[in-house]
C-alpha positions as YAML, in Angstrom:
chain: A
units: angstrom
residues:
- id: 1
  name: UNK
  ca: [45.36, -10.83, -5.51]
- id: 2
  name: UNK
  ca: [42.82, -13.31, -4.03]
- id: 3
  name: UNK
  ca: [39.43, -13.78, -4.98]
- id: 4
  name: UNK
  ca: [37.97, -11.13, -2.62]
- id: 5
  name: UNK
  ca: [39.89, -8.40, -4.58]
- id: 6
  name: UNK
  ca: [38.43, -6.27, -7.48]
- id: 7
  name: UNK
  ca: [40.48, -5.93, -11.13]
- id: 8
  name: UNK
  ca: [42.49, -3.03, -9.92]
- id: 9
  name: UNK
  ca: [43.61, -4.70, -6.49]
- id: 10
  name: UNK
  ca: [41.31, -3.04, -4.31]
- id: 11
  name: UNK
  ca: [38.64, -4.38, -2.34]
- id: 12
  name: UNK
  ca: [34.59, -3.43, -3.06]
- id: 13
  name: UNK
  ca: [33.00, -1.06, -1.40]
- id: 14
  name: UNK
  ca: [31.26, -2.59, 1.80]
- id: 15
  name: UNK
  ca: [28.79, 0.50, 2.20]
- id: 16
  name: UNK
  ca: [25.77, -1.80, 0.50]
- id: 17
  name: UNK
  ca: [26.15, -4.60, 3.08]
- id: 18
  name: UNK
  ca: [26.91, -2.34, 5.69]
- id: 19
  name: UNK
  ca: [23.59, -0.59, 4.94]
- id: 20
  name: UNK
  ca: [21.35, -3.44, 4.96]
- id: 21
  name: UNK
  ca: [23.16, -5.17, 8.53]
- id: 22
  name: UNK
  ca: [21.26, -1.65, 10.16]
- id: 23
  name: UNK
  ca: [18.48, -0.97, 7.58]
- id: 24
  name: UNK
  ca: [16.06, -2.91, 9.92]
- id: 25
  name: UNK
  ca: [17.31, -0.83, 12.50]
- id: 26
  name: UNK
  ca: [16.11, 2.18, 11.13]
- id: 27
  name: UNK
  ca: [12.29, 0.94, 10.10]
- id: 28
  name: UNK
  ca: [11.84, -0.66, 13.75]
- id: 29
  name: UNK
  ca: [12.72, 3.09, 14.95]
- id: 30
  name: UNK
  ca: [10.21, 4.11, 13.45]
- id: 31
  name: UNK
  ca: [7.60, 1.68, 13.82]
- id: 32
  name: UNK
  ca: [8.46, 1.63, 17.74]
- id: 33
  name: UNK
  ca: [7.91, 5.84, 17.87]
- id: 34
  name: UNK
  ca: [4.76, 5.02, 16.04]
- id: 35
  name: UNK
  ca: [3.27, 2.24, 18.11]
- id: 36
  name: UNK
  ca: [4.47, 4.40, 20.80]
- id: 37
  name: UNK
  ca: [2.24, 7.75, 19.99]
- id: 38
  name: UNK
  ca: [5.87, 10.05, 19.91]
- id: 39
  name: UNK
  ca: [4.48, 11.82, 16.94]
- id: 40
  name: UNK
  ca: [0.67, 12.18, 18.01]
- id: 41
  name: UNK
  ca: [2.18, 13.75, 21.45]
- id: 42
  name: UNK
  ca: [4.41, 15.99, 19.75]
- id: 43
  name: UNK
  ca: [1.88, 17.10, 17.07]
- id: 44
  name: UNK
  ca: [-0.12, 18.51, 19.88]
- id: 45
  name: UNK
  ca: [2.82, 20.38, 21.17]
- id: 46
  name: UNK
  ca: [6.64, 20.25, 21.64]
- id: 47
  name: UNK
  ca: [8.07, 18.28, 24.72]
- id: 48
  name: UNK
  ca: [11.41, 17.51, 26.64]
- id: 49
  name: UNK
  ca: [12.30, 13.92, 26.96]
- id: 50
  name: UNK
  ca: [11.82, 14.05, 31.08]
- id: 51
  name: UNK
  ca: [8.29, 15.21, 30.23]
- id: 52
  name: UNK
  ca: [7.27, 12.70, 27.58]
- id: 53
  name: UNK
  ca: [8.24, 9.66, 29.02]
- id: 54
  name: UNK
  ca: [6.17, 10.21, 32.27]
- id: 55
  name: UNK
  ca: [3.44, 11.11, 30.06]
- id: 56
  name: UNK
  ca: [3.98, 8.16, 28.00]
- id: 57
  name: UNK
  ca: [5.22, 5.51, 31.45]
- id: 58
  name: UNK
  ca: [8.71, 5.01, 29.20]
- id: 59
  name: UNK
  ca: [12.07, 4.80, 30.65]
- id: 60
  name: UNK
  ca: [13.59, 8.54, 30.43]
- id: 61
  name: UNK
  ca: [17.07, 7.66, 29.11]
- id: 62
  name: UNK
  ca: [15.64, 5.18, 26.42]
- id: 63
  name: UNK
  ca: [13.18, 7.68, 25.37]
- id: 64
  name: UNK
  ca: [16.12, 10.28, 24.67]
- id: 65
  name: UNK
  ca: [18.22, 7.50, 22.82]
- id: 66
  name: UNK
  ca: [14.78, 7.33, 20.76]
- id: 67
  name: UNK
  ca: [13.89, 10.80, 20.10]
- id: 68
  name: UNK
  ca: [18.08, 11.41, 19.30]
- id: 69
  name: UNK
  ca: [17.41, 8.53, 16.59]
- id: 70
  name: UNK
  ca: [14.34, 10.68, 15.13]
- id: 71
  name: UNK
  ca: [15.90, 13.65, 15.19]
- id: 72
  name: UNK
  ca: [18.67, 11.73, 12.92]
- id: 73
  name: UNK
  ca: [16.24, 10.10, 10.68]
- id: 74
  name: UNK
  ca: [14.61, 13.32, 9.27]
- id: 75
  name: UNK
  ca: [11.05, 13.16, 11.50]
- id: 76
  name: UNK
  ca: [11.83, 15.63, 14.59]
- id: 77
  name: UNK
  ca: [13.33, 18.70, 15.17]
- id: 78
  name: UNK
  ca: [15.44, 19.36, 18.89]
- id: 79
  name: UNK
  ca: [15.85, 22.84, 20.06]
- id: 80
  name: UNK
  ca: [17.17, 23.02, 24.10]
- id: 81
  name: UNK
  ca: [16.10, 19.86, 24.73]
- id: 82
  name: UNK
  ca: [12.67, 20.52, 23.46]
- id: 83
  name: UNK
  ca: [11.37, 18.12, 20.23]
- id: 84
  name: UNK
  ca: [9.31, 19.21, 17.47]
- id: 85
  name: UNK
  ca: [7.63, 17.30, 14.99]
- id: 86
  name: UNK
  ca: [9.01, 18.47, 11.20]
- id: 87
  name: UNK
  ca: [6.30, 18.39, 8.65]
- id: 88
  name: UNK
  ca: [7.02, 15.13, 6.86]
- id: 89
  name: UNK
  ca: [5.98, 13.38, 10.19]
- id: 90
  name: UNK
  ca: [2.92, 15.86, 11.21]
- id: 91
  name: UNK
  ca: [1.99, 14.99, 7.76]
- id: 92
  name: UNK
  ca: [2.39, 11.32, 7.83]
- id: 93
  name: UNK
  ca: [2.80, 9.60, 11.21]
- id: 94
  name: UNK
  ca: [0.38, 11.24, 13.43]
- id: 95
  name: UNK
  ca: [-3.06, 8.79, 13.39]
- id: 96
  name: UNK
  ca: [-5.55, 12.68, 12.89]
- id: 97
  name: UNK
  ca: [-3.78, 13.70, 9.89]
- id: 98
  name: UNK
  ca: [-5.81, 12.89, 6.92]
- id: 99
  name: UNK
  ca: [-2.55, 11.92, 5.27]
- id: 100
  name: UNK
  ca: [-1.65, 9.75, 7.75]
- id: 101
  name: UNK
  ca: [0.38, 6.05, 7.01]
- id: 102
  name: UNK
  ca: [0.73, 5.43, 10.99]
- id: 103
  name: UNK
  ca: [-2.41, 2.23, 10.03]
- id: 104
  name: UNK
  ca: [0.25, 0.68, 7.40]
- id: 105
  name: UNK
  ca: [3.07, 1.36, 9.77]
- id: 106
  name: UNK
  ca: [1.05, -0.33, 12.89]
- id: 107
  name: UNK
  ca: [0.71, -3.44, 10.47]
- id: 108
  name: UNK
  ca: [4.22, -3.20, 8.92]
- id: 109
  name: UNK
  ca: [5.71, -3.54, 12.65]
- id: 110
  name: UNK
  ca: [2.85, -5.67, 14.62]
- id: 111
  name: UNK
  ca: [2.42, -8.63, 11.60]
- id: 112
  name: UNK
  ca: [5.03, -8.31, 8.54]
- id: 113
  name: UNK
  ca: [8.41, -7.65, 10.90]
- id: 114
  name: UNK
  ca: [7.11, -10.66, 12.50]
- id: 115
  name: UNK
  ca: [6.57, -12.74, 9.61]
- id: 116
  name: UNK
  ca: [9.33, -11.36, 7.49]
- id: 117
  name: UNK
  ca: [11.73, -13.93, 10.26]
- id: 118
  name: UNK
  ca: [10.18, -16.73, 8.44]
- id: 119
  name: UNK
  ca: [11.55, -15.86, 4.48]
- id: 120
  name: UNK
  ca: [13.57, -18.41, 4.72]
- id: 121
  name: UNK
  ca: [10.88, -20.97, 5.44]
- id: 122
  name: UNK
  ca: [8.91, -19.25, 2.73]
- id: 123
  name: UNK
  ca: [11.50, -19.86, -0.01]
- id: 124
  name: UNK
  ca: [11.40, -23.76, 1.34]
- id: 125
  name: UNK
  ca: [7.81, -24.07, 0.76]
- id: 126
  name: UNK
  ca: [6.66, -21.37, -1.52]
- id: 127
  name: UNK
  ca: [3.39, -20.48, 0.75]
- id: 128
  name: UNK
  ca: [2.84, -17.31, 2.91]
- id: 129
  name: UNK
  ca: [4.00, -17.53, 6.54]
- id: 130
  name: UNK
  ca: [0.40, -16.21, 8.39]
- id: 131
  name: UNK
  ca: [-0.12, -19.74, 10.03]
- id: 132
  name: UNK
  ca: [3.44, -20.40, 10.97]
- id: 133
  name: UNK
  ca: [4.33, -16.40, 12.55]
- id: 134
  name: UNK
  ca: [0.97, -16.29, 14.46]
- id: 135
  name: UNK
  ca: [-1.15, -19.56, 14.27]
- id: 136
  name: UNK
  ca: [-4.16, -18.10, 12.40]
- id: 137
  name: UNK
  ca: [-6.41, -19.90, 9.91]
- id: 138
  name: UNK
  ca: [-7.59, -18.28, 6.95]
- id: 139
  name: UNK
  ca: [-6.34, -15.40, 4.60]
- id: 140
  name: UNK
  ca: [-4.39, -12.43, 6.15]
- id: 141
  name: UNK
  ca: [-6.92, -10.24, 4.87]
- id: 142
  name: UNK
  ca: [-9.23, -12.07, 7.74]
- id: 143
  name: UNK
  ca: [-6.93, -10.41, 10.43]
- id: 144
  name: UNK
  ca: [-6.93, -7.00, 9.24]
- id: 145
  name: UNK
  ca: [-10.87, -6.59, 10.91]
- id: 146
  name: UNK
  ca: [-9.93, -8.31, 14.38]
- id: 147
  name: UNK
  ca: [-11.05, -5.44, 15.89]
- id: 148
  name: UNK
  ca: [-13.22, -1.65, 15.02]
- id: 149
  name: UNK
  ca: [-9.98, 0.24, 15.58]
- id: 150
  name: UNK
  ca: [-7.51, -2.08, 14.03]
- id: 151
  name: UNK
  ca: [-9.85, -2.16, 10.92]
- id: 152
  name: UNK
  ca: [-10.01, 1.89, 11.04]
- id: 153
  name: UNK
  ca: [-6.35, 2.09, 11.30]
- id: 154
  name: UNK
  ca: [-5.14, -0.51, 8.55]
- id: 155
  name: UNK
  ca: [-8.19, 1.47, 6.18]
- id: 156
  name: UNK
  ca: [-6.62, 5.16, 7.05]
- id: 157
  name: UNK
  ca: [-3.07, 3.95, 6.99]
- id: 158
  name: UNK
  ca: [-4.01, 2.68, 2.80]
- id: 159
  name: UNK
  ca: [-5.66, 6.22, 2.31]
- id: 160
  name: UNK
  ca: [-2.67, 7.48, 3.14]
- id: 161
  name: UNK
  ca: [-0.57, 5.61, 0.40]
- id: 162
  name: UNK
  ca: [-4.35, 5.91, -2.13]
- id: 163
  name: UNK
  ca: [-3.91, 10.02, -2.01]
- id: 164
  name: UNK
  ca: [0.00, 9.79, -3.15]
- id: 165
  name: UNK
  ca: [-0.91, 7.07, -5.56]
- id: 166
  name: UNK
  ca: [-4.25, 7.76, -7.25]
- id: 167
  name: UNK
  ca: [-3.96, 10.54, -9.28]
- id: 168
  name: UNK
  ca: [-0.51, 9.52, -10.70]
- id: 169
  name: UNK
  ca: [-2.89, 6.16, -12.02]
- id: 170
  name: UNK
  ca: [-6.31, 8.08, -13.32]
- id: 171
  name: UNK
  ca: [-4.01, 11.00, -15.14]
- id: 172
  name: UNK
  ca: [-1.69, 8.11, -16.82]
- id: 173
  name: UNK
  ca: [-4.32, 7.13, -19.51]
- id: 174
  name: UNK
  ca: [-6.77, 9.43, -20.96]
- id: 175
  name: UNK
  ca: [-10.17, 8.74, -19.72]
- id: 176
  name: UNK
  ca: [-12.21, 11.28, -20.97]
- id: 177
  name: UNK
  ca: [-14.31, 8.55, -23.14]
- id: 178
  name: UNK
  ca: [-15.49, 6.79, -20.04]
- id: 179
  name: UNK
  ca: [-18.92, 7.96, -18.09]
- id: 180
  name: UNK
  ca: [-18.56, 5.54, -15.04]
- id: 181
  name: UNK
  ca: [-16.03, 4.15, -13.17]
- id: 182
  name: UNK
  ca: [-16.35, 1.48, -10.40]
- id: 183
  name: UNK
  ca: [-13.33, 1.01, -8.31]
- id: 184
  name: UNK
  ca: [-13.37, -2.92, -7.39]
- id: 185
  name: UNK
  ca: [-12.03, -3.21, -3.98]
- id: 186
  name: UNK
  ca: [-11.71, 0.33, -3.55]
- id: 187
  name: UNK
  ca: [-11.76, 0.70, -0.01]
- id: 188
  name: UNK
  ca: [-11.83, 4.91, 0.68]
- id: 189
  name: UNK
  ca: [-12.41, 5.90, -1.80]
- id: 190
  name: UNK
  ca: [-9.24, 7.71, -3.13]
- id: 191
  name: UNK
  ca: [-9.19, 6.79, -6.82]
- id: 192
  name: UNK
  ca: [-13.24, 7.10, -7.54]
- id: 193
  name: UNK
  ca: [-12.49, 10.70, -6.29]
- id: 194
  name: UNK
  ca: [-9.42, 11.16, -7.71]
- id: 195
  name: UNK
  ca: [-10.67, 9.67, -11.16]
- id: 196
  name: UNK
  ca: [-14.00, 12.04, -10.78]
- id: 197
  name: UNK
  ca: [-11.76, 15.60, -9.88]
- id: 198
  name: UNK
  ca: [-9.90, 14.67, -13.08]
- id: 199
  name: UNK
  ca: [-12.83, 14.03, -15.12]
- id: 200
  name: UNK
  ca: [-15.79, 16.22, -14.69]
- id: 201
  name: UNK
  ca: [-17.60, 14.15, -16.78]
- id: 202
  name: UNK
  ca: [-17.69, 10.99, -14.91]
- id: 203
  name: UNK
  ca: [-19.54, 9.37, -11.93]
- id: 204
  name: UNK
  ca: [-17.83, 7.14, -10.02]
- id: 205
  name: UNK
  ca: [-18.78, 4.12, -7.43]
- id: 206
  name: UNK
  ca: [-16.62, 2.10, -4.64]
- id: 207
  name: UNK
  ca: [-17.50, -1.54, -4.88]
- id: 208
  name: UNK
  ca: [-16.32, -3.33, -1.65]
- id: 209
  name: UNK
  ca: [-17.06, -5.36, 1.35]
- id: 210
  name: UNK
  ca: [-20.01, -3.67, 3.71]
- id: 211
  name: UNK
  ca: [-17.41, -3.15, 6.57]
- id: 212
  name: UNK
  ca: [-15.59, -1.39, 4.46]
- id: 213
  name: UNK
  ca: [-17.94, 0.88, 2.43]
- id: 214
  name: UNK
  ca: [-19.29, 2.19, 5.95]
- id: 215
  name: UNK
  ca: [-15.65, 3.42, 6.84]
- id: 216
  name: UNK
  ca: [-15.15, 4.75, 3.20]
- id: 217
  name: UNK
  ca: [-18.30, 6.84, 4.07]
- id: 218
  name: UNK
  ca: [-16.64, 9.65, 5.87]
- id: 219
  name: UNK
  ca: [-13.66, 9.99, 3.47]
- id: 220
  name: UNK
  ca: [-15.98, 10.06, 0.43]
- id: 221
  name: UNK
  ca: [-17.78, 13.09, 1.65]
- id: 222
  name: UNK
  ca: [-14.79, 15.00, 2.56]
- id: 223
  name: UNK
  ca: [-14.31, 15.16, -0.59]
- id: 224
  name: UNK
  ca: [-15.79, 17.88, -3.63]
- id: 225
  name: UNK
  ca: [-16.89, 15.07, -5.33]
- id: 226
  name: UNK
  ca: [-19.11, 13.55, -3.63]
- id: 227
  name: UNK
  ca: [-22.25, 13.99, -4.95]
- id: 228
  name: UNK
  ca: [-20.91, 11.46, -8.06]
- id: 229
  name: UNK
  ca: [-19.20, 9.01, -6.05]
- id: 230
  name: UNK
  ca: [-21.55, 5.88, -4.93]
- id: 231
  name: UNK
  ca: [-20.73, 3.49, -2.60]
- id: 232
  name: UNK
  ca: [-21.94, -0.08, -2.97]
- id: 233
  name: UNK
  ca: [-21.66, -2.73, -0.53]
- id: 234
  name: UNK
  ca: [-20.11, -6.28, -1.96]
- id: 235
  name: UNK
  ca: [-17.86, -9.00, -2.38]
- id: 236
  name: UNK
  ca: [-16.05, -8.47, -5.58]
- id: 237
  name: UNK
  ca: [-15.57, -13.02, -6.03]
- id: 238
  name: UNK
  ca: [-18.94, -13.64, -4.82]
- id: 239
  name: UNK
  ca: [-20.96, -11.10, -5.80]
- id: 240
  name: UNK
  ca: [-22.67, -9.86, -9.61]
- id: 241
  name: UNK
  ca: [-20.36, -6.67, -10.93]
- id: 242
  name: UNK
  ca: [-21.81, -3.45, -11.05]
- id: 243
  name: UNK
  ca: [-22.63, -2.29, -14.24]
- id: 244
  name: UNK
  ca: [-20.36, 0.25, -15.65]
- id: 245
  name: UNK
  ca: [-18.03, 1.51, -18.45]
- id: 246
  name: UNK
  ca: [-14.66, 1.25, -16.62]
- id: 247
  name: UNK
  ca: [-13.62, -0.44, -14.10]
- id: 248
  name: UNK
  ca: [-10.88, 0.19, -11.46]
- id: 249
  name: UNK
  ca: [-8.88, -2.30, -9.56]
- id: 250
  name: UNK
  ca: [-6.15, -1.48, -6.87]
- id: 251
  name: UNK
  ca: [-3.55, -3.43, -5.22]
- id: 252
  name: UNK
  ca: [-5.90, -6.60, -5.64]
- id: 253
  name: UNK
  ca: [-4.60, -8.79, -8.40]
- id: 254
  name: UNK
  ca: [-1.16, -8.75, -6.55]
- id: 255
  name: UNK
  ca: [-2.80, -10.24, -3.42]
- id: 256
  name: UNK
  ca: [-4.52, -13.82, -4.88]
- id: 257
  name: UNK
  ca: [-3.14, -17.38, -7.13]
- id: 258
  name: UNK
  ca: [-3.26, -17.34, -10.61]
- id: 259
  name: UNK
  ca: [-6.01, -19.45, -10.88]
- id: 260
  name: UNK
  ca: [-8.36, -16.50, -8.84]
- id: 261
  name: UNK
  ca: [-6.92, -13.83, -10.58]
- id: 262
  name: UNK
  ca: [-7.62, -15.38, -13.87]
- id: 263
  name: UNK
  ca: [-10.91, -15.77, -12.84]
- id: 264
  name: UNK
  ca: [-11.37, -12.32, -11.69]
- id: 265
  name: UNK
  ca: [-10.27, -11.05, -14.94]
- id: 266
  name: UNK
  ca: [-12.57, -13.02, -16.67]
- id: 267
  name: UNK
  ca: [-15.43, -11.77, -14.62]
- id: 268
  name: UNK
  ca: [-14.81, -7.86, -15.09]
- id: 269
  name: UNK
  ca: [-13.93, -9.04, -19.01]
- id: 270
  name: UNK
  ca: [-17.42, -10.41, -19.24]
- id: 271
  name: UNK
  ca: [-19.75, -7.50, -17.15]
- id: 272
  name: UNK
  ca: [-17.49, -5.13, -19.85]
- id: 273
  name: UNK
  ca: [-19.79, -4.01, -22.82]
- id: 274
  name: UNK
  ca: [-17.74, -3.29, -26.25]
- id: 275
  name: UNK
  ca: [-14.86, -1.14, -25.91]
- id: 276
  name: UNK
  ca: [-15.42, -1.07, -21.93]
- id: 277
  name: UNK
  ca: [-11.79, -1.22, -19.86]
- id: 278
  name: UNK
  ca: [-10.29, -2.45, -17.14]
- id: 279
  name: UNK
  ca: [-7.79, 0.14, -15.58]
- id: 280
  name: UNK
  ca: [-5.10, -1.33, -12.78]
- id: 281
  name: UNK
  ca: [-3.28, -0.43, -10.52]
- id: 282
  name: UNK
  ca: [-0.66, -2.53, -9.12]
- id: 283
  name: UNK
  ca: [3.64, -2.04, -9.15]
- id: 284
  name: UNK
  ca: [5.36, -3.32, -12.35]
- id: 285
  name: UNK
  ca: [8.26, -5.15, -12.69]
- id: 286
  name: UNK
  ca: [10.77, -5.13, -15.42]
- id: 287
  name: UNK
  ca: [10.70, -7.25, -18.23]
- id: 288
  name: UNK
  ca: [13.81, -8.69, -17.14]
- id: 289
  name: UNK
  ca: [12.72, -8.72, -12.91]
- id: 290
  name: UNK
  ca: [15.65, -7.60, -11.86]
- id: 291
  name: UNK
  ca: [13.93, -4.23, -10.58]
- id: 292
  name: UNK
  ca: [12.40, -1.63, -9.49]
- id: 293
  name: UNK
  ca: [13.67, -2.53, -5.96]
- id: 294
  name: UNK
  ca: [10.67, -1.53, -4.20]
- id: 295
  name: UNK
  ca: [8.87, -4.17, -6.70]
- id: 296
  name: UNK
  ca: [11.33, -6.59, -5.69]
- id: 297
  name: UNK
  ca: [10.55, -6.36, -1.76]
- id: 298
  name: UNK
  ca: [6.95, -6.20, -2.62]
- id: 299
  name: UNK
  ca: [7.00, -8.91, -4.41]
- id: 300
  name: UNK
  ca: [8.72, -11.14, -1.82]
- id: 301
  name: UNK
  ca: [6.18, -9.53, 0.86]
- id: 302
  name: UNK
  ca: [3.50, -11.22, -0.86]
- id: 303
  name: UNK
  ca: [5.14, -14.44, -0.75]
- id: 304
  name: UNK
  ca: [5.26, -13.96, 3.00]
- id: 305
  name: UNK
  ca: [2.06, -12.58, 3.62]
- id: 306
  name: UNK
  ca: [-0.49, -13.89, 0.34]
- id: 307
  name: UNK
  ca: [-0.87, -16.03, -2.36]
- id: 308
  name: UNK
  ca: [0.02, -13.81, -4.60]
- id: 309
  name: UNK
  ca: [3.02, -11.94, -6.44]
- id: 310
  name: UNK
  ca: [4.26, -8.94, -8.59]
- id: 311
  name: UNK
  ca: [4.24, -8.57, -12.53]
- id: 312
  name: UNK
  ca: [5.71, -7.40, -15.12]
- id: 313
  name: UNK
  ca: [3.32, -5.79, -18.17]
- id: 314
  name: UNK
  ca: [4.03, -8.38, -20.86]
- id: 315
  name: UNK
  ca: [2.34, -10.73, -17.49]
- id: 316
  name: UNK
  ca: [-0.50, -8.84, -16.92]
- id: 317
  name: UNK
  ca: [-0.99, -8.69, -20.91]
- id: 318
  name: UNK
  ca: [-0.58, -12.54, -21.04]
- id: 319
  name: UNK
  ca: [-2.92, -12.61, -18.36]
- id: 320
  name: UNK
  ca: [-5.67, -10.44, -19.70]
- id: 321
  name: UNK
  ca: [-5.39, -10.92, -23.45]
- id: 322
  name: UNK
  ca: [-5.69, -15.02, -21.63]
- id: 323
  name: UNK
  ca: [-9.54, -13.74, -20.60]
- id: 324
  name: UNK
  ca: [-10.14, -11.40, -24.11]
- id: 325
  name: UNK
  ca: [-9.33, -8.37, -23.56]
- id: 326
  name: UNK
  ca: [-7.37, -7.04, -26.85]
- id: 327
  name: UNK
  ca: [-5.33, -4.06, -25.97]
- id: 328
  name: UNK
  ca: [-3.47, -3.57, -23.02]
- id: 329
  name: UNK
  ca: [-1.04, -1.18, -22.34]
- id: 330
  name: UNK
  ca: [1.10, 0.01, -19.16]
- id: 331
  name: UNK
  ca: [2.07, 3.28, -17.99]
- id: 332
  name: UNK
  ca: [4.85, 4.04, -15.00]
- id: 333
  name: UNK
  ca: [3.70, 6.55, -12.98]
- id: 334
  name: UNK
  ca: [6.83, 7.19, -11.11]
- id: 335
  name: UNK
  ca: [4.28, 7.21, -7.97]
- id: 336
  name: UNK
  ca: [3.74, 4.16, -5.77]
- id: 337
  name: UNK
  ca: [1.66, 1.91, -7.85]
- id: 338
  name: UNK
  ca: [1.76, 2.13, -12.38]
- id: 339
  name: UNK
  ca: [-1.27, 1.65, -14.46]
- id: 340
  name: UNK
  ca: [-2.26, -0.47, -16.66]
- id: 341
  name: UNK
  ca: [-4.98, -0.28, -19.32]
- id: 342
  name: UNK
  ca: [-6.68, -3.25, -21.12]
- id: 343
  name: UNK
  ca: [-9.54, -2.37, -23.25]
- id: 344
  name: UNK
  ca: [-12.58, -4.93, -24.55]
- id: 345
  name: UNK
  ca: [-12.86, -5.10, -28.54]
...
């Protein structure tokens, strides 16, 4: 028996490796149908491959090679030749769905697949691959506004993952005691209004940049809430805190250095009053970081893309009780993002 073999003789099972040689295969499917408007044309109505690609000037035979691939990854439906959207894609990969990823997805295949060639460099150095992949200065975050629509789509593709994530974080700690939240960074919205339709007592506010808080707008007043939800224009490192109870911060801490986030926390720690809270929102990682997988690929995509990285809760605690804050405690959701409560004594 050589090395390769297992105890009883036999050799492993290949299917994990095998998996990951095509897994790209499978996102850049969908990232190309994406880019590519399949699902926005089909929403509208279903269509034969010779039709579609003269609507869409795309090489007939590809197209059907594409549309086949769909079809096999759970996101159409083929009848005679005719493709339907199923519902999983109507609800999340056509751009006028108000569930819709498709501004995620646009970034996930025009800047991280892109970047994401460049891990290995990243390892080397231990600094995010933005300059090297593209040739940019300054923070990603700077090339998420380039332009009106790319801004609108990255902000409605986030919405997207805000509506699955949000009420899993504002239901995993009771926060009946509070009377305001303000959601620091909190882009559209989603977890002031979540926070406020499981809480009739409290008023809410979105604390972000102005470009922002003029898209969040719109979304905010879809919403049956919002009459208590404020939006206030601001830069969360620059800028005084509003003054507030509770505050809320999403998918932010993962995104800077120690050294900012440390300062951060300080900062919402000291515009607390007594037994005021900070509620997050962020992915944990085991005590142990050898999972959850997703947290593991998240974490590494922040070493590509920022200067920041995942956690696990006795981190975060480290890094809060660091600033003063006496209790903190962590939830999992078993949504996209956990929670995590630290409270000012």
């Amino acid at each position: 028996m050589n090395g390769l073999d297992s105890q009883d003789g036999k050799l492993p099972d290949a299917a994990p490796v095998l998996d990951l040689i095509e897994a790209f295969r499978r996102s850049k499917t969908m990232f190309a149908a994406v880019e590519l408007r399949i699902f926005d044309r089909l929403g509208e109505s279903p269509d034969d491959a010779v039709t579609l690609a003269a609507r869409l000037g795309l090489n007939r035979d590809a197209l059907e090679r594409l549309l086949d691939a769909c079809v096999g990854l759970g996101f159409l439906h083929k009848n005679g030749g005719l493709y339907s959207n199923l519902p999983v894609a109507d609800a999340y990969l056509r751009r006028k769905s108000p569930r819709t990823m498709t501004g995620y997805i646009l970034y996930s295949n025009q800047a991280l697949y892109p970047m994401w060639r460049n891990l290995e460099s990243a390892l080397r150095e231990g600094t995010p691959r933005w300059r090297q992949t593209f040739g940019l200065e300054g923070p990603i975050f700077n090339q998420f506004f380039r332009t009106e629509e790319a801004k609108r789509d990255f902000i409605a593709g986030m919405h997207g993952f805000g509506l699955m994530s949000s009420p899993r974080v504002v239901a995993a700690f009771d926060l009946g005691r509070f009377r305001r939240l303000v959601d620091l960074g909190g882009a559209t919205g989603h977890l002031a209004v979540a926070a406020c339709h499981a809480y009739p007592q409290l008023r809410a506010a979105v604390f972000d940049l102005p470009e922002v808080t003029g898209l969040a707008r719109d979304y905010v007043e879809r919403s049956a809430v919002a009459d208590r939800v404020e939006l206030i224009a601001g830069d969360l490192f620059r800028d005084p805190l509003p003054e507030t109870d509770l505050y809320a911060i999403g998918r932010v801490l993962h995104d800077w250095s120690e050294e900012k986030v440390r300062a951060l926390a300080a900062k919402i720690y000291q515009a607390l009053p007594e037994g005021g809270a900070l509620l997050v929102a962020e992915r944990l990682l085991d005590e142990d970081k050898t999972g959850p997988l997703a947290t593991l690929m998240q974490s590494l995509n922040m070493l590509i893309c920022t200067e920041g990285k995942e956690r696990s809760l006795s981190e975060y605690a480290e890094l809060l009780c660091g600033v003063g804050f006496a209790e903190v405690e962590g939830r999992r959701t078993g949504g996209p993002l956990d929670a995590i409560l630290a409270v000012k004594r």
